[in-house]
C-alpha positions in Angstrom: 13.8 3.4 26.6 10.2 3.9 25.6 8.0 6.8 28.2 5.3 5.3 30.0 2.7 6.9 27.4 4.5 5.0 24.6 4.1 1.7 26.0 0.6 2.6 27.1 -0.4 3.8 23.4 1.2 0.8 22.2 -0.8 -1.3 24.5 -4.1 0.7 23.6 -3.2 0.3 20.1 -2.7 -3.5 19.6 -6.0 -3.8 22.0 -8.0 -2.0 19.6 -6.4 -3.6 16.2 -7.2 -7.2 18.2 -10.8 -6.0 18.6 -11.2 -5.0 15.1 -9.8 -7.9 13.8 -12.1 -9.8 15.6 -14.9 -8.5 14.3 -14.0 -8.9 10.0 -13.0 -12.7 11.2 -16.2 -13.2 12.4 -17.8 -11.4 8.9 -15.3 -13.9 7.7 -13.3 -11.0 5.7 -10.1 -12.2 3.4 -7.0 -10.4 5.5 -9.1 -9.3 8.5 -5.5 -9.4 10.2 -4.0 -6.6 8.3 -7.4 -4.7 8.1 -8.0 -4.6 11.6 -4.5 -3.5 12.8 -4.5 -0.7 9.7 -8.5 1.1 10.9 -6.8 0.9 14.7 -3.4 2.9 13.6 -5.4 5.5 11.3 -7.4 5.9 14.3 -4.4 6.7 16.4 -2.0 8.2 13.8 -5.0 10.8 12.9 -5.6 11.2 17.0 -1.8 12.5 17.6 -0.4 9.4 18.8 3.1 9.9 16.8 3.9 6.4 17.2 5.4 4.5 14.4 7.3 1.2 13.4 10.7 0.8 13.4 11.9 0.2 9.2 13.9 -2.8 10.3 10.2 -4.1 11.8 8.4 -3.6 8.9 11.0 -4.9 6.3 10.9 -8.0 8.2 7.2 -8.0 7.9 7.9 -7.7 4.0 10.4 -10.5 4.0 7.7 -12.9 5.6 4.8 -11.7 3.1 7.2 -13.0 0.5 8.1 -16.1 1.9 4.1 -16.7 1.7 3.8 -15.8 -1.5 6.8 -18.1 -2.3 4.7 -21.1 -0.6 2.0 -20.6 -2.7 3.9 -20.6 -6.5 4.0 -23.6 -8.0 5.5 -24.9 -11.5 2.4 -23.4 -12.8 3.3 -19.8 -13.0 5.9 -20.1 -15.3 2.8 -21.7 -17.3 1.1 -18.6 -16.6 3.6 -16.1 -17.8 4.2 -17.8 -21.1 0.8 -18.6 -21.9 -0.4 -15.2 -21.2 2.5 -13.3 -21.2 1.4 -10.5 -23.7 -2.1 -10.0 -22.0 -0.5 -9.6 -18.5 1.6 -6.8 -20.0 -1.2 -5.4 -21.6 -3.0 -5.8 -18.2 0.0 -3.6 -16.6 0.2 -0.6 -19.5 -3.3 -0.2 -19.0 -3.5 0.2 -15.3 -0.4 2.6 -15.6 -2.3 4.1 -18.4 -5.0 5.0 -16.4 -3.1 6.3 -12.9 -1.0 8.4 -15.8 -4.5 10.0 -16.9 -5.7 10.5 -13.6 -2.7 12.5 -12.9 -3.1 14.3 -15.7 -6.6 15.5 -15.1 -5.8 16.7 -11.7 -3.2 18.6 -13.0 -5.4 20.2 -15.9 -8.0 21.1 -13.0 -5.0 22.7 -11.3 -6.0 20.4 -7.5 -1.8 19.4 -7.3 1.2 20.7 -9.1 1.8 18.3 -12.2 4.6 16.5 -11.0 3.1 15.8 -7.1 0.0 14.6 -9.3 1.8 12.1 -11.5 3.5 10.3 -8.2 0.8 10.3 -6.2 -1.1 8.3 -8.7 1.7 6.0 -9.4 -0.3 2.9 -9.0 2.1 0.6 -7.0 5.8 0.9 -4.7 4.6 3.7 -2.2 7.5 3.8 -0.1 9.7 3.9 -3.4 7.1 6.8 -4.8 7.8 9.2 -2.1 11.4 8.7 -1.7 11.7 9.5 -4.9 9.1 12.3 -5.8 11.0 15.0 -3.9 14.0 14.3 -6.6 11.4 15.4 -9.6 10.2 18.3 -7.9 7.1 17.1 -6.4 6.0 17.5 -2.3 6.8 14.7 -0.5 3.9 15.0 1.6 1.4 15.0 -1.0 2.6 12.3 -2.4 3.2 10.0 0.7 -0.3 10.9 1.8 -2.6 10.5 -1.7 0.2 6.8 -1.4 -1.0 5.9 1.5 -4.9 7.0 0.6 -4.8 4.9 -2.2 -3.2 1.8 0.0 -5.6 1.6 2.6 -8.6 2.3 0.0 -7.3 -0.9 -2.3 -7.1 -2.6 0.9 -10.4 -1.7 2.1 -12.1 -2.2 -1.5 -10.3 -5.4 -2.4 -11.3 -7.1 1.4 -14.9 -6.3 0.1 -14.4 -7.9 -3.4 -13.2 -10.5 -2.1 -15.6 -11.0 0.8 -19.0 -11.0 -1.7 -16.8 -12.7 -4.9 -15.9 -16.0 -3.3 -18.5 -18.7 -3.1 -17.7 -20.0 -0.2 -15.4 -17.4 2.2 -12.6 -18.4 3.8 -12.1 -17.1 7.2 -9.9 -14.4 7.6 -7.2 -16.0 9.6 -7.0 -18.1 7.3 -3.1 -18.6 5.8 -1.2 -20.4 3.2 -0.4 -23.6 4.3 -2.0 -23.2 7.4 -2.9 -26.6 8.2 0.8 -27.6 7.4 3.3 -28.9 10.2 6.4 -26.4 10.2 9.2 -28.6 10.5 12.7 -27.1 11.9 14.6 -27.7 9.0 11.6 -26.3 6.6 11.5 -22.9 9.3 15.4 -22.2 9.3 15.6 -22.6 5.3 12.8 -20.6 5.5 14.4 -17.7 7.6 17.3 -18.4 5.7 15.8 -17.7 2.5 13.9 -14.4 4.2 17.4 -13.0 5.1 19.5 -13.9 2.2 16.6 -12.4 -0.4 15.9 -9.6 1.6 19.6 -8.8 2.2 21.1 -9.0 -1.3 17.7 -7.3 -2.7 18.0 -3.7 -0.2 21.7 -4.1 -1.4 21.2 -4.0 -5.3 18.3 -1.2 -4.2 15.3 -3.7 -5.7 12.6 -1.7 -5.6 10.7 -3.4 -2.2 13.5 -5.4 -2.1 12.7 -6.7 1.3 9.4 -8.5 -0.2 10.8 -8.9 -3.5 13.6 -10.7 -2.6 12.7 -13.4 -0.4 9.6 -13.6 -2.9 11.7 -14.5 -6.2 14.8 -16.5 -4.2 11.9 -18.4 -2.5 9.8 -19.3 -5.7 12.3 -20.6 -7.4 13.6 -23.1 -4.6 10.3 -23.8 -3.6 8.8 -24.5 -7.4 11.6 -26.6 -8.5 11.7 -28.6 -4.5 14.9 -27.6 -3.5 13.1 -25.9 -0.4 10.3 -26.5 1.5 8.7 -22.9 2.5 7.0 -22.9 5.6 6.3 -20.3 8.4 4.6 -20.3 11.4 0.7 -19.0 11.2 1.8 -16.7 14.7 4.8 -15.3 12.5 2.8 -14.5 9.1 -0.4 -13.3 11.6 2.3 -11.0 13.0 3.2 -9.4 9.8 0.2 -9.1 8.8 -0.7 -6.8 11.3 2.7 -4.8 11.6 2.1 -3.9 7.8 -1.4 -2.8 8.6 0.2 -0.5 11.4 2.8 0.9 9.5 0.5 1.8 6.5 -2.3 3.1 9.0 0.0 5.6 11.0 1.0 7.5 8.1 -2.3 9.1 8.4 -1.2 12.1 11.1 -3.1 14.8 12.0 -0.5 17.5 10.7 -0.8 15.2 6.8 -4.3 15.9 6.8 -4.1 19.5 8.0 -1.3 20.2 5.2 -3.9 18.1 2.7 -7.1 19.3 3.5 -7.6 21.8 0.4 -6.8 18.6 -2.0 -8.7 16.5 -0.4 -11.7 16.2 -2.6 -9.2 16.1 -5.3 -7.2 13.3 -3.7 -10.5 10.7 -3.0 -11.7 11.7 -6.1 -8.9 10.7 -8.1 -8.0 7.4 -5.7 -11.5 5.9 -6.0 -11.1 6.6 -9.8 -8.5 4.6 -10.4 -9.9 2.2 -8.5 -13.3 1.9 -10.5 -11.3 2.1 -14.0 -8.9 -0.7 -12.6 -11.9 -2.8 -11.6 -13.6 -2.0 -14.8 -10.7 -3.0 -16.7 -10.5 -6.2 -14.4 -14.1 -7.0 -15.3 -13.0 -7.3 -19.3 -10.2 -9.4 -18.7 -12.9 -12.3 -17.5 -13.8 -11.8 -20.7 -10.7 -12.4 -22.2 -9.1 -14.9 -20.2 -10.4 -17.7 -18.5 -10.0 -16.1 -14.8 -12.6 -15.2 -12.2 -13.5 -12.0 -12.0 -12.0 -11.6 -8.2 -8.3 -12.8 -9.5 -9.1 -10.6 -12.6 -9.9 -7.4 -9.8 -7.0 -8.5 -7.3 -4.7 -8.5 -10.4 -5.7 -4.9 -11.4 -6.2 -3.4 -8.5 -3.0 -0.4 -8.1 -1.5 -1.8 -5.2 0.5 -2.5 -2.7 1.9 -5.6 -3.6 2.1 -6.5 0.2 -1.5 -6.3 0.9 -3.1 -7.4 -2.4 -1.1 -10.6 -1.9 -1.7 -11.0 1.6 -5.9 -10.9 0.3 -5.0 -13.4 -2.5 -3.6 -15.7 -0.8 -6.0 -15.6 1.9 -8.8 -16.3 -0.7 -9.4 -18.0 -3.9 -8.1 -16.5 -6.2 -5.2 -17.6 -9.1 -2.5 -16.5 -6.6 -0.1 -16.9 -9.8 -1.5 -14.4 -12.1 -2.0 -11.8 -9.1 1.6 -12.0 -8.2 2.5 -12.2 -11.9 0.9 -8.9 -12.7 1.4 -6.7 -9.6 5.5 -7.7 -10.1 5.8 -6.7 -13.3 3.7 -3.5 -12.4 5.8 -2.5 -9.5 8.8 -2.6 -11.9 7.4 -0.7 -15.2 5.6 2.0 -12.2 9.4 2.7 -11.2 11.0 3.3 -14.9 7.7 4.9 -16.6 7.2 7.2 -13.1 10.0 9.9 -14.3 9.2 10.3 -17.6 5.0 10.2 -16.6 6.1 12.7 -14.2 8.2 14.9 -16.3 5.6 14.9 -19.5 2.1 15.9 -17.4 4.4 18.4 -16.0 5.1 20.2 -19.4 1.9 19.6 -20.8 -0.2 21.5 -18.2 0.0 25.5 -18.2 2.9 27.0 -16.7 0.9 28.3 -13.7 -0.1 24.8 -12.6 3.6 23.7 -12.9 
């Protein structure tokens, strides 16, 4: 049973993301209910709190994130991927392309052993990153915390770009299908869908199977109208926020203690990938016929939880967002051995 101070932190906790959330819905602020909850929990992880979430709670959270992606595909993605199939790879490489040079330069400045550098600037899968850096060599910690930097700074940065790109803002409650009447039958094949895709994805160890999943199984049905998807605004508004949580108390006191001599490095070479990404975003507007926010969601290095969460809560071609940070999250996970192993043995040995 949870202590007295547990329950009270929790309480504390969920006041202060509820206050905070508040606020950016009031600025009118794309995903205010996963922004709010995640500046509350990096307040409280940082101030020694040592709560967390439970896995099963934030896998559930997943599961529901790509149930509303699901609702949003249409026919038209398929569209998508075959008429711009070659640039959206080309859109990926480069964005790898980049976090792989970040990496590299760090490690050339000698701020992070070579192989902590290359998956901590894996852009994309950061719970996948870490579990798997400490197989290549590289320190866990590191790499969870310049993961979890670069997840709340995307999250910050893309809220932003989409708050001053849209024309008209949408308020930041504001969820895919929404205004929608959840039928029973449309909620249980929803949950059904959520369980099944989650549950076979963990098994066949998708990367973020738990999102990816209930994402794929529940675009297909829903594209081709076998399924109705449909979920509760309460539900979605509640995963929202338990995803903000979980990614805001990774921030501990002890992580930034252990980091605090790589700091500099860390930000620096975050907010670098971030600029390049954008930059890059900004020349596919000139290349396709996209906005330039679905053109920065689509670039940005991750998490696919929270960058759809913002594009779907905004105006952007949910589609092509989706299509890209997928594909990315897959090529991240094969490429990050090999990026790993080669800026390891191409810095000097005493930075190895």
């Amino acid at each position: 049973m949870p202590s007295l101070r547990t329950i009270g932190l929790w309480a504390a906790l969920i006041a202060a993301s509820a206050a905070v959330s508040y606020g950016l819905v009031r600025a009118q602020f794309p995903a205010a209910l996963l922004l709010g909850p995640m500046i509350g929990a990096i307040a409280f992880g940082v101030g020694g709190s040592r709560l967390h979430v439970p896995r099963a709670a934030f896998q559930a959270s997943q599961a529901a994130i790509g149930c509303l992606v699901a609702h949003a595909v249409t026919g038209q993605i398929a569209q998508t991927l075959l008429e711009d199939g070659p640039l959206i790879v080309a859109v990926v490489l480069v964005t790898v392309a980049v976090s792989g040079l970040v990496g590299w330069i760090l490690t050339r400045l000698r701020v992070l052993p070579g192989t902590t550098a290359a998956w901590g600037s894996s852009p994309g899968g950061a719970s996948a990153m870490v579990a798997m850096a400490e197989d290549f060599g590289a320190d866990p910690r590191l790499v969870a915390f310049m993961q979890y930097v670069r997840v709340a700074a995307v999250v910050f940065s893309a809220s932003l770009a989409a708050r001053f790109l849209m024309d008209t803002p949408v308020p930041g409650a504001a969820v895919a299908g929404s205004g929608e009447v959840t039928g029973p039958l449309s909620l249980l094949a929803t949950l059904a869908v959520a369980v099944v895709g989650a549950g076979a994805a963990l098994a066949l160890r998708v990367p973020a199977g738990a999102q990816v999943g209930p994402m794929v199984l529940g675009s297909l049905l829903h594209a081709t109208g076998l399924v109705r998807m449909a979920l509760p605004v309460p539900l979605l508004e509640l995963a929202y926020a338990c995803i903000g949580i979980y990614v805001g108390l990774r921030f501990t006191r002890e992580t930034l203690r252990l980091t605090f001599t790589a700091l500099p490095g860390i930000l620096a070479a975050t907010f670098s990938v971030i600029a390049l990404c954008a930059a890059w975003g900004w020349g596919l507007t000139l290349l396709l016929p996209i906005d330039l926010l679905t053109a920065v969601l689509a670039t940005s290095p991750g998490g696919l939880d929270s960058v759809a969460i913002i594009a779907v809560g905004s105006k952007a071609d949910v589609s092509f967002v989706l299509a890209v940070q997928t594909l990315r999250l897959f090529v991240v996970l094969l490429t990050g051995p090999l990026l790993a192993k080669w800026i390891s043995r191409s810095v000097p040995g005493a930075a190895r």
